[in-house]
C-alpha positions as CSV (number, residue, x, y, z in Angstrom):
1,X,-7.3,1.4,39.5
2,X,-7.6,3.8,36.4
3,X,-5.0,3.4,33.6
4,X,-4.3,6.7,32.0
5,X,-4.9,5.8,28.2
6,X,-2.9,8.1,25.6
7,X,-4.8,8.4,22.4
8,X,-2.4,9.1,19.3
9,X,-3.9,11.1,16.0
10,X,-0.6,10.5,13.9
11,X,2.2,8.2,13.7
12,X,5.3,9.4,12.0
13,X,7.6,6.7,10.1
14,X,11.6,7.7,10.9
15,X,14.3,6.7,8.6
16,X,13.7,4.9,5.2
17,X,10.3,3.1,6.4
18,X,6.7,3.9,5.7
19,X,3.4,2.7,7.2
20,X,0.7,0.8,5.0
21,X,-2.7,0.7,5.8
22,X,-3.2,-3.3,4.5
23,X,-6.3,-4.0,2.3
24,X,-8.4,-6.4,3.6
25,X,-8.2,-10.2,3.2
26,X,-10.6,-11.6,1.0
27,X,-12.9,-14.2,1.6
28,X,-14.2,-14.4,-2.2
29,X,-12.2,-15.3,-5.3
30,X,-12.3,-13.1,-8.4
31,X,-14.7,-15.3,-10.2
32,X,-17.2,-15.2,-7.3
33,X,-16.2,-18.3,-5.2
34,X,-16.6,-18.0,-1.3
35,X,-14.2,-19.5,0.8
36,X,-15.5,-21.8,3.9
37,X,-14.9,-21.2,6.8
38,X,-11.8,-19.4,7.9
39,X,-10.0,-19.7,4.3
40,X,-8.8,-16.2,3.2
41,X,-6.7,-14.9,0.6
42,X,-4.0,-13.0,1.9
43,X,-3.6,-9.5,1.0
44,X,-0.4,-7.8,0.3
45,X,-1.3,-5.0,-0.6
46,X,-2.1,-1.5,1.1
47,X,-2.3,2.3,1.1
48,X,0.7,4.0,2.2
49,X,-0.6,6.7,4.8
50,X,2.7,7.9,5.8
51,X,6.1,8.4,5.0
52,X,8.8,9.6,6.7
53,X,11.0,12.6,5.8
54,X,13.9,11.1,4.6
55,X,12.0,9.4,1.7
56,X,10.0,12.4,1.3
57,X,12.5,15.0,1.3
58,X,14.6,12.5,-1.4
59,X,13.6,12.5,-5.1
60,X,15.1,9.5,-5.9
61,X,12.4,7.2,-4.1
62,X,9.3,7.5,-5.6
63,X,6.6,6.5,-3.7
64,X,4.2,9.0,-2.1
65,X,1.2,9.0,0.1
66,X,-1.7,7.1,-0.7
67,X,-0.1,5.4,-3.1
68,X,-1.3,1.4,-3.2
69,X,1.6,-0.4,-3.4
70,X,2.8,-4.2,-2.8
71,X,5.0,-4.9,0.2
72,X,7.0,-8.1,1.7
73,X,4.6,-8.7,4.9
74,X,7.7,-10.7,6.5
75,X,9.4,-7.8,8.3
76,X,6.6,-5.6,8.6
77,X,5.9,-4.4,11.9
78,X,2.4,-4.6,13.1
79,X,1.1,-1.5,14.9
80,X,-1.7,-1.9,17.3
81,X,-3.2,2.3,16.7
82,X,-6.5,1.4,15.4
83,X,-8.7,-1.2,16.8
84,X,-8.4,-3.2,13.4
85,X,-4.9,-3.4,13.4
86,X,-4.6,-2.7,10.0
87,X,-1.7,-0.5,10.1
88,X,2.7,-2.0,9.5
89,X,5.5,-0.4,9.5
90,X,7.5,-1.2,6.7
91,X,11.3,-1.0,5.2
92,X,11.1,0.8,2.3
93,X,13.2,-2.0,0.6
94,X,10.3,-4.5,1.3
95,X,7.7,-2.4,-0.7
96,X,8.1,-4.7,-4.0
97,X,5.5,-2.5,-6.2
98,X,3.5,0.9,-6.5
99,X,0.4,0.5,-8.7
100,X,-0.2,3.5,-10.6
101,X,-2.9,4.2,-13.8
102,X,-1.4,4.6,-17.1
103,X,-2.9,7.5,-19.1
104,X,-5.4,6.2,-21.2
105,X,-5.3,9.2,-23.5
106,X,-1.3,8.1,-24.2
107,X,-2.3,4.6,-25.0
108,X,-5.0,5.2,-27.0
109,X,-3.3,7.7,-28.9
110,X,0.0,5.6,-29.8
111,X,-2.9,2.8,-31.1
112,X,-4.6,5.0,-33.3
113,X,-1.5,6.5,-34.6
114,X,-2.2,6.8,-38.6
115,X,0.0,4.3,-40.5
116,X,2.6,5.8,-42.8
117,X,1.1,5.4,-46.5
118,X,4.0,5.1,-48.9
């Protein structure tokens, strides 16, 4: 017997929730140790590949797409559309974080700000 498979290109978060694509574990510490066997650090973090229109539509939340963020795994919702499983729906109240680059040009400047000579 033939199951009729449905293939789905996009999945579309509803209320305040996005989905995460999660970063992989890693199986090698910062300074270059490998872990044995099936020791892996956890990963928390991910790429947020889709939000849904009630945080997009809403200036007041401001996390966007493709933004890496940090999110509470505990009530994140797996979702098996990709064969790696990668992918969790998540409450936007359990995204903890959003990473984002400070302007170097800013920093600099404030640091190389002449002194005041009196």
């Amino acid at each position: 017997m033939r199951k009729n498979l449905l293939k789905f290109d996009l999945i579309e978060p509803v209320g305040k929730r996005v989905v995460i694509r999660k970063d992989d574990n890693r199986r090698e510490t910062k300074s270059g140790i490998v872990l044995p066997g099936n020791h892996e650090i956890p990963t928390l973090t991910g790429r947020v590949i889709a939000i849904s229109k009630l945080i997009e539509n809403d200036e007041d939340f401001p996390i966007r797409q493709y933004d890496k963020v940090l999110f509470d795994p505990r009530e994140a919702i797996p979702v098996e559309f990709d064969p790696d499983n990668k992918l969790f729906v998540v409450p936007l109240d359990k995204v903890l974080a959003i990473f984002r680059k400070s302007p170097v040009n800013n920093a600099l400047a404030d640091d190389e700000a002449p002194a005041d000579s009196d």
